[in-house]
MDAnalysis code that builds the backbone (N, CA, C; Angstrom):
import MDAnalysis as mda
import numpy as np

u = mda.Universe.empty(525, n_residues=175, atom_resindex=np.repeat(np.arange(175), 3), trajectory=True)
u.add_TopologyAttr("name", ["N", "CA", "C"] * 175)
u.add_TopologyAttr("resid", np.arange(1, 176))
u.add_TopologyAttr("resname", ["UNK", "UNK", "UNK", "UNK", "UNK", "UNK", "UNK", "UNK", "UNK", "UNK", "UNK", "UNK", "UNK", "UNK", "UNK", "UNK", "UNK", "UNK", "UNK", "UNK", "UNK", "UNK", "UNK", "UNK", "UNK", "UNK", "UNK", "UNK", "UNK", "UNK", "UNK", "UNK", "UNK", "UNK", "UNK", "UNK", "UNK", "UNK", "UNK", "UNK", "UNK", "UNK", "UNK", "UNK", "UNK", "UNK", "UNK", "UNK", "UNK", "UNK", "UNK", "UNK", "UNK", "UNK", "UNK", "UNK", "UNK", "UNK", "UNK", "UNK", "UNK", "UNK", "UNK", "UNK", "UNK", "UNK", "UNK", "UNK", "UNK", "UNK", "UNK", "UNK", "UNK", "UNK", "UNK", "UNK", "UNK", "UNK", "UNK", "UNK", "UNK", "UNK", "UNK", "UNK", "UNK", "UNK", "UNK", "UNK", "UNK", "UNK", "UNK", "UNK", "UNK", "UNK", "UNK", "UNK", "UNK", "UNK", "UNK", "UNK", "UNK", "UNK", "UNK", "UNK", "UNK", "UNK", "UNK", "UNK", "UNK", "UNK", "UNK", "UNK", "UNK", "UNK", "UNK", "UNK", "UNK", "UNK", "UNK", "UNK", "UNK", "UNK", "UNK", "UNK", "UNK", "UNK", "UNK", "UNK", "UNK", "UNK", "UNK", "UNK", "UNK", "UNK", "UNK", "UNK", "UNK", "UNK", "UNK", "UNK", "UNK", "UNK", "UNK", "UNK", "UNK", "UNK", "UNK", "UNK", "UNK", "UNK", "UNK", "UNK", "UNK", "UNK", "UNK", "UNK", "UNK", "UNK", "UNK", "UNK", "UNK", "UNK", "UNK", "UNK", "UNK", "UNK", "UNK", "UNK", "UNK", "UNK", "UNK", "UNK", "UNK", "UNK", "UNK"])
u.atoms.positions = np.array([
    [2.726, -11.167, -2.442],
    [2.424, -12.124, -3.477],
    [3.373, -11.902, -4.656],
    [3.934, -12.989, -4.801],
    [5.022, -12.792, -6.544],
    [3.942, -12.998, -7.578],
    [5.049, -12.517, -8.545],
    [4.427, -12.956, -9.957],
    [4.432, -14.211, -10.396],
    [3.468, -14.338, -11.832],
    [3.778, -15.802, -12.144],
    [3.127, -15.708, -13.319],
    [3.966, -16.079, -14.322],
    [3.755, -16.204, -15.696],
    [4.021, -17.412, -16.392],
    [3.503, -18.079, -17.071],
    [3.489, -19.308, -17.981],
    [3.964, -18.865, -19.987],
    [5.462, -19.517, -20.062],
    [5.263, -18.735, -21.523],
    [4.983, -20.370, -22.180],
    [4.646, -20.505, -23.859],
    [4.394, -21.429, -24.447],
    [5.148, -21.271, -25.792],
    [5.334, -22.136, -26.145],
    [6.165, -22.086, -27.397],
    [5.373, -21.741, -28.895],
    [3.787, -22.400, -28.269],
    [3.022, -21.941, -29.844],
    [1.949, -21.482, -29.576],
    [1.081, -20.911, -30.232],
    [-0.334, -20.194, -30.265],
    [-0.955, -21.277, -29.421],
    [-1.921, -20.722, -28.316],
    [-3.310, -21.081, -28.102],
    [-2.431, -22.118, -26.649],
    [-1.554, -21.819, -26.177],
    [-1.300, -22.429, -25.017],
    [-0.328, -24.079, -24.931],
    [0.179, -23.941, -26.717],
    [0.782, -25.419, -26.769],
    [2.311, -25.067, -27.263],
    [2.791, -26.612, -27.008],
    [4.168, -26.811, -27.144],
    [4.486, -26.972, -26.094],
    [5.945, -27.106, -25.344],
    [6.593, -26.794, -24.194],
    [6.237, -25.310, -23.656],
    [6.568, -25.412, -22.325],
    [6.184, -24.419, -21.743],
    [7.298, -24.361, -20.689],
    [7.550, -22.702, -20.133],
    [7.899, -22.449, -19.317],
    [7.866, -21.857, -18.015],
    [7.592, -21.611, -17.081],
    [7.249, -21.269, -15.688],
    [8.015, -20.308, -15.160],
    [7.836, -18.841, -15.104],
    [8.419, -17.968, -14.776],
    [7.724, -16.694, -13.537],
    [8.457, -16.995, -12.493],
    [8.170, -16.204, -11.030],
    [9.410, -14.957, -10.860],
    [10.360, -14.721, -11.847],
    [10.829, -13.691, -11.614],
    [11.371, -13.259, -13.083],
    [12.845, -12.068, -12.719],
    [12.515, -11.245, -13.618],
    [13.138, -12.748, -14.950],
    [13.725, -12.445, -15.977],
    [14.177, -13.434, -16.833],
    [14.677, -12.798, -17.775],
    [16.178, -13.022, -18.065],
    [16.593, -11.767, -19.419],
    [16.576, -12.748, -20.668],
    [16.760, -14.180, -20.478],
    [16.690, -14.690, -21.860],
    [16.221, -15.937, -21.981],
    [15.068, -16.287, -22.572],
    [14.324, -17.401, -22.334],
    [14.996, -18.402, -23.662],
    [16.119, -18.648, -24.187],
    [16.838, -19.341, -25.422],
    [16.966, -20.624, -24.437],
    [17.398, -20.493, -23.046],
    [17.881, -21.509, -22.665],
    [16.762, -22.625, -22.048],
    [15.513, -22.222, -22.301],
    [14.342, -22.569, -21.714],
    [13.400, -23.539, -22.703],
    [13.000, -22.589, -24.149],
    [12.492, -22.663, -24.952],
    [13.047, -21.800, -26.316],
    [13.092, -22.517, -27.636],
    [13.482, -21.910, -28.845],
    [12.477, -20.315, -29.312],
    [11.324, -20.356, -28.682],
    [10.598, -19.482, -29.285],
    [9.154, -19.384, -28.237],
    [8.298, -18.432, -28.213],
    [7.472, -18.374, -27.167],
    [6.294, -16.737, -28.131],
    [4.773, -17.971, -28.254],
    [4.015, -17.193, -28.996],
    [2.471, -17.339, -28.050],
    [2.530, -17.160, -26.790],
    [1.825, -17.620, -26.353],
    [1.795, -17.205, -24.626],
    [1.463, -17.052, -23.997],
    [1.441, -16.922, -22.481],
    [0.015, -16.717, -21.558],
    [-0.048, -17.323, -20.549],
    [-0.725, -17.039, -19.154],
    [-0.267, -16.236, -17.804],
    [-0.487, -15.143, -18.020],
    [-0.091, -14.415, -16.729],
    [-1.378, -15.116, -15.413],
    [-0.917, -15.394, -14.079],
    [-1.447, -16.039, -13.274],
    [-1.864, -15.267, -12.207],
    [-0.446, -14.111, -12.053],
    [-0.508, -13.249, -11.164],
    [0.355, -12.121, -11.616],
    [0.433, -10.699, -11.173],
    [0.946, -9.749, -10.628],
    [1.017, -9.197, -12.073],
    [1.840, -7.834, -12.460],
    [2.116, -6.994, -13.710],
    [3.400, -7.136, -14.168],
    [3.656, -7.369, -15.483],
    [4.849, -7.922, -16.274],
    [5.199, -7.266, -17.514],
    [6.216, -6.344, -17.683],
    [6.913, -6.043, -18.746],
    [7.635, -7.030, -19.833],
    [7.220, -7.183, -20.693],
    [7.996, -8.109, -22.041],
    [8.470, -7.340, -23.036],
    [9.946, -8.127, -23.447],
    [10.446, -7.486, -24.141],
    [10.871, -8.378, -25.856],
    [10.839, -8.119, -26.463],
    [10.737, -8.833, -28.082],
    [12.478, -9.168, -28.182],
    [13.647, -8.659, -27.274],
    [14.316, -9.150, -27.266],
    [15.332, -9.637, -26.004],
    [16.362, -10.243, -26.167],
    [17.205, -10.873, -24.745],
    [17.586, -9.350, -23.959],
    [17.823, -9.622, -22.744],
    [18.608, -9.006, -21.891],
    [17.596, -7.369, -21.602],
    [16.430, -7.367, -21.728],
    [15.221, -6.223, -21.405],
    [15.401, -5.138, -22.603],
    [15.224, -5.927, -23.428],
    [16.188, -5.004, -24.713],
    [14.877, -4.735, -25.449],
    [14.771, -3.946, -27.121],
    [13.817, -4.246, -27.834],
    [12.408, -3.254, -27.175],
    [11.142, -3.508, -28.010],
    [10.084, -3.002, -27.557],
    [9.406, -3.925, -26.376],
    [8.761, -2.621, -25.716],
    [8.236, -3.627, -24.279],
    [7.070, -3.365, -24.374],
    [5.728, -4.279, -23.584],
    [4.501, -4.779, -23.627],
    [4.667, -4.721, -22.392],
    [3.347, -4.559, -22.033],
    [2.623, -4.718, -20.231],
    [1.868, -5.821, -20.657],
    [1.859, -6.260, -19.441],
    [0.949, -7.651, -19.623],
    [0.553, -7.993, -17.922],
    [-0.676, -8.137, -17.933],
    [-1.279, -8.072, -16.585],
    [-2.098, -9.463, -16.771],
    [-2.397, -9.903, -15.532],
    [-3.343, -11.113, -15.244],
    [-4.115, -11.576, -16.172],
    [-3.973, -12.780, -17.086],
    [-5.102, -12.923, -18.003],
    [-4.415, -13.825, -19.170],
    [-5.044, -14.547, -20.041],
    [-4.824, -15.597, -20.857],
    [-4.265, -14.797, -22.236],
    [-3.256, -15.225, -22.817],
    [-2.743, -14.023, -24.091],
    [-2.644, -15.568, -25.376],
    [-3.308, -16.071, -25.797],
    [-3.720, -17.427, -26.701],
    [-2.743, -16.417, -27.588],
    [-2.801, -15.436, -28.316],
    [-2.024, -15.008, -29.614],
    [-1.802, -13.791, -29.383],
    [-0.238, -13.671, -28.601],
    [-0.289, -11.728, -28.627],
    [0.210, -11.119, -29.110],
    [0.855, -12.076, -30.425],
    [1.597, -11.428, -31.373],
    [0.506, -10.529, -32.306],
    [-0.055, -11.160, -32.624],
    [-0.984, -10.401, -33.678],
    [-1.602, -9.297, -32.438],
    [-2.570, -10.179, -31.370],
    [-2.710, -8.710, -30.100],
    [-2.228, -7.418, -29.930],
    [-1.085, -7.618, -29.995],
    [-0.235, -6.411, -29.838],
    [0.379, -5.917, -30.935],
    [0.169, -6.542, -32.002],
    [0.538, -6.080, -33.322],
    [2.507, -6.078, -33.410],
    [2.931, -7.613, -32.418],
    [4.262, -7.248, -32.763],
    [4.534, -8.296, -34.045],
    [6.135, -7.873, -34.145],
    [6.735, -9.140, -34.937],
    [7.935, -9.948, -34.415],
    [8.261, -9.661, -33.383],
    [9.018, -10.920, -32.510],
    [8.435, -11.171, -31.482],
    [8.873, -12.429, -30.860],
    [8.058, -12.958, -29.839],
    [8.977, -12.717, -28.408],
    [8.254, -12.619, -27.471],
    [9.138, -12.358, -26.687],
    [10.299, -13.324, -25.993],
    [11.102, -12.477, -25.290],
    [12.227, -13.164, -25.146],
    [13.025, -12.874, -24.001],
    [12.786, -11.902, -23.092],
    [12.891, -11.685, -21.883],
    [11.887, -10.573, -21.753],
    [11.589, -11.045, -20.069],
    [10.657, -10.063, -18.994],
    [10.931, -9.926, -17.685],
    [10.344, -8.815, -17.219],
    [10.448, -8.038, -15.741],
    [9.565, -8.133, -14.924],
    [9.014, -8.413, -13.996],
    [8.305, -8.256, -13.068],
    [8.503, -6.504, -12.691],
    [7.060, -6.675, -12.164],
    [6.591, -5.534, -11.472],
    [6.070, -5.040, -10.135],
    [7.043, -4.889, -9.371],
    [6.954, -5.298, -8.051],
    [5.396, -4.311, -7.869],
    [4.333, -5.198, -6.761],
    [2.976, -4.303, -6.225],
    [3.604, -3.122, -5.608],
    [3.240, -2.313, -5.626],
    [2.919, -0.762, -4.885],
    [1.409, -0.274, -4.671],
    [1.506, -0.014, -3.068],
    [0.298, 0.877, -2.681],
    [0.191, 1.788, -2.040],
    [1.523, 2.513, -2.228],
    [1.591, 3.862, -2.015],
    [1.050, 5.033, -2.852],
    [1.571, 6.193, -2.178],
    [0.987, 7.560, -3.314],
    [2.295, 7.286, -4.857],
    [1.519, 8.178, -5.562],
    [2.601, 8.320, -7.282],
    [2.839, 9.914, -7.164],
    [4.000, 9.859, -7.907],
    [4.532, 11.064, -8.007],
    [5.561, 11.117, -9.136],
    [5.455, 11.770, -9.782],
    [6.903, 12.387, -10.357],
    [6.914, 13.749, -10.868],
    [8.370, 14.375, -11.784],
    [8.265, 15.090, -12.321],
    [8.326, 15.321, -13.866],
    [7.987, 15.537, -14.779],
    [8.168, 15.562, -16.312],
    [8.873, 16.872, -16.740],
    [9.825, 16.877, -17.701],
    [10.451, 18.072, -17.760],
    [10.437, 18.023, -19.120],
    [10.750, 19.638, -20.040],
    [10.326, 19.878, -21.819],
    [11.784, 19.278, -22.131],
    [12.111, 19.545, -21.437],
    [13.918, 19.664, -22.307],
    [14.613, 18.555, -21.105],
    [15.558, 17.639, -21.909],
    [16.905, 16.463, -21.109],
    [17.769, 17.354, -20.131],
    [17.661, 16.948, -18.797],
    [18.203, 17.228, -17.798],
    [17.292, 18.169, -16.997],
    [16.439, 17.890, -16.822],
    [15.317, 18.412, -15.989],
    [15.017, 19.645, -16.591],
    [15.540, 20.405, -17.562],
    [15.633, 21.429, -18.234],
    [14.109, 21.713, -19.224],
    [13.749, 23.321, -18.517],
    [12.685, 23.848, -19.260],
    [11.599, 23.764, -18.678],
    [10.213, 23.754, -19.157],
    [8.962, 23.487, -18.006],
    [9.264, 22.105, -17.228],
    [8.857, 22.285, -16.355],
    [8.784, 21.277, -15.149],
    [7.102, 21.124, -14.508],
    [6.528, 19.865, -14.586],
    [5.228, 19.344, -13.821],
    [5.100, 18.412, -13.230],
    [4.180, 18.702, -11.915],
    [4.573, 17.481, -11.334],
    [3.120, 16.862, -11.475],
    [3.024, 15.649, -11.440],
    [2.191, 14.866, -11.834],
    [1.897, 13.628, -10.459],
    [0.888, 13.383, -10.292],
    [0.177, 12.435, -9.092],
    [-1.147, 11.432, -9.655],
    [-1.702, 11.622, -10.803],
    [-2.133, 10.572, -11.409],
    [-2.072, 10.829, -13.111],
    [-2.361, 9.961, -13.530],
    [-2.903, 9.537, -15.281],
    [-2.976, 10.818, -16.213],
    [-2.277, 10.632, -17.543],
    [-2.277, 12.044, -17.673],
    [-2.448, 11.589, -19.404],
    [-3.678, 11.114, -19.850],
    [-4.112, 11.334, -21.005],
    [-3.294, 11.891, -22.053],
    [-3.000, 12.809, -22.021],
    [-2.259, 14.040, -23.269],
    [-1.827, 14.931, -22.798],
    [-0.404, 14.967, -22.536],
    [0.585, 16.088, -22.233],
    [0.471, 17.774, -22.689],
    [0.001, 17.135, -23.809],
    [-0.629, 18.488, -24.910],
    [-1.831, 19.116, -24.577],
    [-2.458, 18.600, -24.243],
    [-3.727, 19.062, -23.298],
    [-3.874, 19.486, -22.293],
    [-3.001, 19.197, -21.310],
    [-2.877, 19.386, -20.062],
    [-2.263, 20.499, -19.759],
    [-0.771, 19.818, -20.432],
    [0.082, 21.233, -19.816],
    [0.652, 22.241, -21.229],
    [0.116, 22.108, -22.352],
    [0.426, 22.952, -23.292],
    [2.396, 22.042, -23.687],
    [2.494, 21.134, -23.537],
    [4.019, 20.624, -23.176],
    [3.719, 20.132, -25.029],
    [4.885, 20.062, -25.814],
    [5.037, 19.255, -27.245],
    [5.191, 17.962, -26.863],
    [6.265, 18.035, -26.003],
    [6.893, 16.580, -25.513],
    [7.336, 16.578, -24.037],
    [8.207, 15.436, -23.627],
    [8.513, 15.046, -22.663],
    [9.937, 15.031, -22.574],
    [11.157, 15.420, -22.386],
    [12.445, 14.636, -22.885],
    [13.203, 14.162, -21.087],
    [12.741, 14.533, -20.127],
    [13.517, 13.531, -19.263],
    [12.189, 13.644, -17.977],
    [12.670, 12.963, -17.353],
    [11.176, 12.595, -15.774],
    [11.788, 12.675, -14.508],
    [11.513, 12.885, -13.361],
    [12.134, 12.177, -12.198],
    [11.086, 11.551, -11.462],
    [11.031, 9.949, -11.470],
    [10.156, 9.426, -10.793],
    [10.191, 9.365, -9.554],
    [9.529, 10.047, -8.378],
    [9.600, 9.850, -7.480],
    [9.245, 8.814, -6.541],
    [7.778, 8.662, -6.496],
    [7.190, 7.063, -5.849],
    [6.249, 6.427, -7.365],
    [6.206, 5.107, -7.157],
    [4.975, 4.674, -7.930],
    [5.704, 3.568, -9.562],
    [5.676, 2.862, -9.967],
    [5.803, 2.795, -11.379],
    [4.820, 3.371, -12.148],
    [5.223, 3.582, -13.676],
    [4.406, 3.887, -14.384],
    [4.892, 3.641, -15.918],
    [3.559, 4.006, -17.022],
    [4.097, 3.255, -18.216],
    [3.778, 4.573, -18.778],
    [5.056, 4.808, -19.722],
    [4.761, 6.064, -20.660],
    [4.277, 5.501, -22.139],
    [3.318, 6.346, -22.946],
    [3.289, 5.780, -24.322],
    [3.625, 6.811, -25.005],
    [3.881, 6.614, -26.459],
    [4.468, 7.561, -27.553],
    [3.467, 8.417, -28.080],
    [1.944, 8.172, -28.127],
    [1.103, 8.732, -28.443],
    [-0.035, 9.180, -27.418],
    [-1.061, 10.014, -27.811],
    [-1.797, 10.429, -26.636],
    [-3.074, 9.271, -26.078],
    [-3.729, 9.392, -25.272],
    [-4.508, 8.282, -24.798],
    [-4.069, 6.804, -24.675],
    [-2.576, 6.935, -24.457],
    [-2.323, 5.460, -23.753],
    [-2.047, 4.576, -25.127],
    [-1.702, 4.841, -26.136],
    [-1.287, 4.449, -27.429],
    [0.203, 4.048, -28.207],
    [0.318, 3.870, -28.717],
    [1.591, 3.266, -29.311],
    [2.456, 2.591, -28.752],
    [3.652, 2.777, -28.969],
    [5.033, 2.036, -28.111],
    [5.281, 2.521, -26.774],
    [5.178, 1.796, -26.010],
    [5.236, 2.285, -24.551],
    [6.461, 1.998, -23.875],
    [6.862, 2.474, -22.711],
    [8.171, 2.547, -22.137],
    [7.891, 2.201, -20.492],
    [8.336, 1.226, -19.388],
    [7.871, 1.277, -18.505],
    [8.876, 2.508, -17.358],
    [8.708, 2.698, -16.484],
    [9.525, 3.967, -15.276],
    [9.498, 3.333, -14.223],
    [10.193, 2.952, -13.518],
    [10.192, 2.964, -11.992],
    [11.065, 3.959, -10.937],
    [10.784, 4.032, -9.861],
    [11.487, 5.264, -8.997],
    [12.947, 5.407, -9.370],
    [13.405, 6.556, -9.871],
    [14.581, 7.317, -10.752],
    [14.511, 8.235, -11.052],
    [15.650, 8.889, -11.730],
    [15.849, 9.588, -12.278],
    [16.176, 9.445, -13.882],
    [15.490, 10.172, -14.732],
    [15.770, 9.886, -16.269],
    [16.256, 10.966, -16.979],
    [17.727, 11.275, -17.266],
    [17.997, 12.525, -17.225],
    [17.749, 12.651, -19.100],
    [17.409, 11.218, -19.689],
    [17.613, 11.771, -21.370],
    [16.559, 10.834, -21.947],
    [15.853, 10.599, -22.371],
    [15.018, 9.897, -23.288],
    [16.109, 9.547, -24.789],
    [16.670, 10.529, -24.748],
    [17.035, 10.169, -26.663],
    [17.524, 8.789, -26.511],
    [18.200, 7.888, -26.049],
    [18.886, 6.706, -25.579],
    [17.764, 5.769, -25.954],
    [16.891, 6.317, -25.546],
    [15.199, 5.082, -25.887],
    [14.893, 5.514, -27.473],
    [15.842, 5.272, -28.066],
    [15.180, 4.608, -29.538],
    [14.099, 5.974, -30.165],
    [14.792, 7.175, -29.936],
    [13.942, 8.064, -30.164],
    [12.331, 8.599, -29.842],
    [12.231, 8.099, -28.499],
    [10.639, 7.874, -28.313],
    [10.092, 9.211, -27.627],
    [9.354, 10.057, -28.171],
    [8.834, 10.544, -27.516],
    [7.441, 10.621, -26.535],
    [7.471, 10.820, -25.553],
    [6.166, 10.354, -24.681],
    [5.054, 11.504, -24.642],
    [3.707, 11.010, -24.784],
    [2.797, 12.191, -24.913],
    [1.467, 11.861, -24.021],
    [1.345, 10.472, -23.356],
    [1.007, 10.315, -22.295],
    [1.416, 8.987, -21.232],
    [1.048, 9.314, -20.000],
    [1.055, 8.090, -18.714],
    [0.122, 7.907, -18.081],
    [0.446, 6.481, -17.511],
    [-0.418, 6.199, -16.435],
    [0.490, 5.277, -15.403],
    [-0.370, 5.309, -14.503],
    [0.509, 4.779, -13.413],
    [-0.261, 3.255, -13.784],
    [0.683, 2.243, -13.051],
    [0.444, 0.828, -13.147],
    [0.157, 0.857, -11.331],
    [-1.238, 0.377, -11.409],
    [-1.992, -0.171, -10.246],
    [-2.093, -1.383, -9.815],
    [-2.235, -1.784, -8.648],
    [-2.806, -2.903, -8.090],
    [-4.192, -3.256, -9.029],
    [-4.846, -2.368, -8.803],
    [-6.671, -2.531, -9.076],
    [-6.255, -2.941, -10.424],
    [-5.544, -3.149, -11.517],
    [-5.404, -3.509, -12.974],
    [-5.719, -5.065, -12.593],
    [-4.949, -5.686, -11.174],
    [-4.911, -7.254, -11.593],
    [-6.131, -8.060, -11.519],
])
């Protein structure tokens, strides 16, 4: 099953609209502006600017009438990613220090607070093995989030200074 997202140009589902089943780096050529969306199906990364740029939002199955204020941003979005389903096992590794360097854990589900768990300050690179998943900057699934798919991430500093302090994996069962 693909994805399928509906963006709108103004609050509450009006204006022109656009129809989007895959990924999309810049919606200028579509619509001037987009404050508004219906996800129909599957899990979707948005980004506040062109080309997967900017801060990113998850956005799963469900009516978003105003998600600017929702999500507490201040641009609207302007390109997004699909998220291909997975129903396999998750896996990766989290490391203290860039380049796999320093403690190393491996991780197989949801991990609340890094700080809790594994005594870790931070996160500075991952190797995802199976699974996507969404990192956030704060503990319990909070702040600016970052999405992962199967890779290798040898540096975080490149991401806008973000440090990650918990994850979760992105499921089927969310849609």
């Amino acid at each position: 099953m693909m994805g399928k997202v509906i963006f709108y140009e103004d609050r509450n589902f009006q204006g022109r609209s656009y129809e989007c089943m895959s990924d999309c780096g810049d919606f200028s050529s579509y619509m001037s502006r987009c404050h508004s969306c219906r996800v129909e199906s599957g899990c979707w990364m948005m980004y506040d600017h062109p080309n997967y740029m900017g801060n990113q939002y998850f956005f799963r199955r469900g009516d978003y009438a105003d998600y600017m204020s929702m999500f507490g941003m201040n641009n609207c979005i302007r390109s997004c990613r699909t998220i291909p389903m997975y129903r396999g096992s998750y896996r990766m590794r989290i490391y203290e220090r860039e380049n796999f360097m320093g403690q190393m854990y491996e991780m197989m589900d949801d991990c609340d607070n890094i700080m809790d768990r594994y005594r870790m300050s931070h996160c500075q690179s991952c190797h995802v093995m199976e699974g996507h998943w969404l990192f956030y900057e704060q503990p319990n699934y909070r702040g600016r989030m970052w999405y992962f798919r199967p890779g290798e991430y040898r540096s975080f500093s490149n991401m806008g200074g973000m440090r990650f302090m918990s994850m979760r994996r992105i499921m089927d069962s969310w849609n």
